[in-house]
N, C-alpha and C positions, 0 to 999 in steps of 0.2 A: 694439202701439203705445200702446193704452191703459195699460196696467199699467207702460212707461216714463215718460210722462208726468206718471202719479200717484205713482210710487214711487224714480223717479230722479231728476229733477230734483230739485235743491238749491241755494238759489243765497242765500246769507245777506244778513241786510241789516246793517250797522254801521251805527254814527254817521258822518258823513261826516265828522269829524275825523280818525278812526281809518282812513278810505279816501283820502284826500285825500292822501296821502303813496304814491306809485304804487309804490315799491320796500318800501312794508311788505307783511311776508306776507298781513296778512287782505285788502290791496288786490287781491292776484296771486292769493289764490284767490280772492275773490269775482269777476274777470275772466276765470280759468279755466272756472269755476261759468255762467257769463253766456253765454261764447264754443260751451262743449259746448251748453245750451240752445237757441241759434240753431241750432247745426248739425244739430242735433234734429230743431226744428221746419222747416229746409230738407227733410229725410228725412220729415216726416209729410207735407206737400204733396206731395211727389212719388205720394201714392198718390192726389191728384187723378185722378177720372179713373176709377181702377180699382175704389176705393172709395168708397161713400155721400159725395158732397160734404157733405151735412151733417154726416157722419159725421168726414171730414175738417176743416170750417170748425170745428167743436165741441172738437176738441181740439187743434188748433194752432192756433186764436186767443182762443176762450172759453178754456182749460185751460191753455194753454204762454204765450201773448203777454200775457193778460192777467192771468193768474194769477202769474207768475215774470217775465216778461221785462220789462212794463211797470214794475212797483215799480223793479227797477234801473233800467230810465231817467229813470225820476221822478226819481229819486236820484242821478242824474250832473249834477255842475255843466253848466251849457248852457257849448258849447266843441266843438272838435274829435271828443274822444272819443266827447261824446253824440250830433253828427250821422253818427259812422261807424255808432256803434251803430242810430239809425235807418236808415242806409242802406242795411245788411247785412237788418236785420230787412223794409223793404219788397223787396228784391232776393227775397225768398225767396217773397213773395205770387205766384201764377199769375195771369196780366195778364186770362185768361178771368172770372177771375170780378167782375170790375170793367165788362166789356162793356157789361152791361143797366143801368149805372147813369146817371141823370143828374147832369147837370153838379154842382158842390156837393155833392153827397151821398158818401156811403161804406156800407160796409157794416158792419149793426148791431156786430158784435163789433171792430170798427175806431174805434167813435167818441171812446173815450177818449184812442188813441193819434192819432186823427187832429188829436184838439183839442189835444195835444202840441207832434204837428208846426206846428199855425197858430200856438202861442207861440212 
């Protein structure tokens, strides 16, 4: 899982002039790019559980969400597209490990994308 994370993901960034036009190519791959990443990090939680949770939190959200995933939502006009894309991306979290927290809070490797979602 490791050595995917590090050496497969690839997800470009453009200018958002050059992505803002949905039917150009650099658009459809950098959304290709974006979409395999999610399904990714769906497949690295699932070893919730089996595997070190730190083990697990450390590379599907320090490595994959905040490393690759988050810059593309940064970079999505706020709109439709960028609330699916958060939506797919929280659908993927395990709701266990949100249990022990109190109200307001998040968990550390979440706090940039959670200040996201409050924009």
């Amino acid at each position: 899982m490791k050595k995917s994370v590090e050496e497969d993901v690839f997800i470009p960034l453009y200018p958002k002039s050059t992505v803002e036009d949905k039917s150009s190519l650099r658009s459809k791959f950098q959304e290709r790019r974006f979409w395999s990443a999610v399904k990714l990090l769906s497949n690295v939680v699932l070893w919730d559980g089996i595997v070190q949770e730190d083990k697990v939190r450390d590379l599907g959200l320090s490595k994959l969400l905040n490393r690759y995933l988050l810059l593309n939502i940064l970079n999505t006009p706020p709109g439709p597209d960028n609330i699916e894309k958060c939506k797919k991306v929280v659908a993927c979290l395990p709701e266990r490990w949100f249990q022990d927290l109190r109200g307001g809070s998040t968990l550390p490797e979440l706090l940039n994308f959670s200040q996201h979602l409050l924009q």
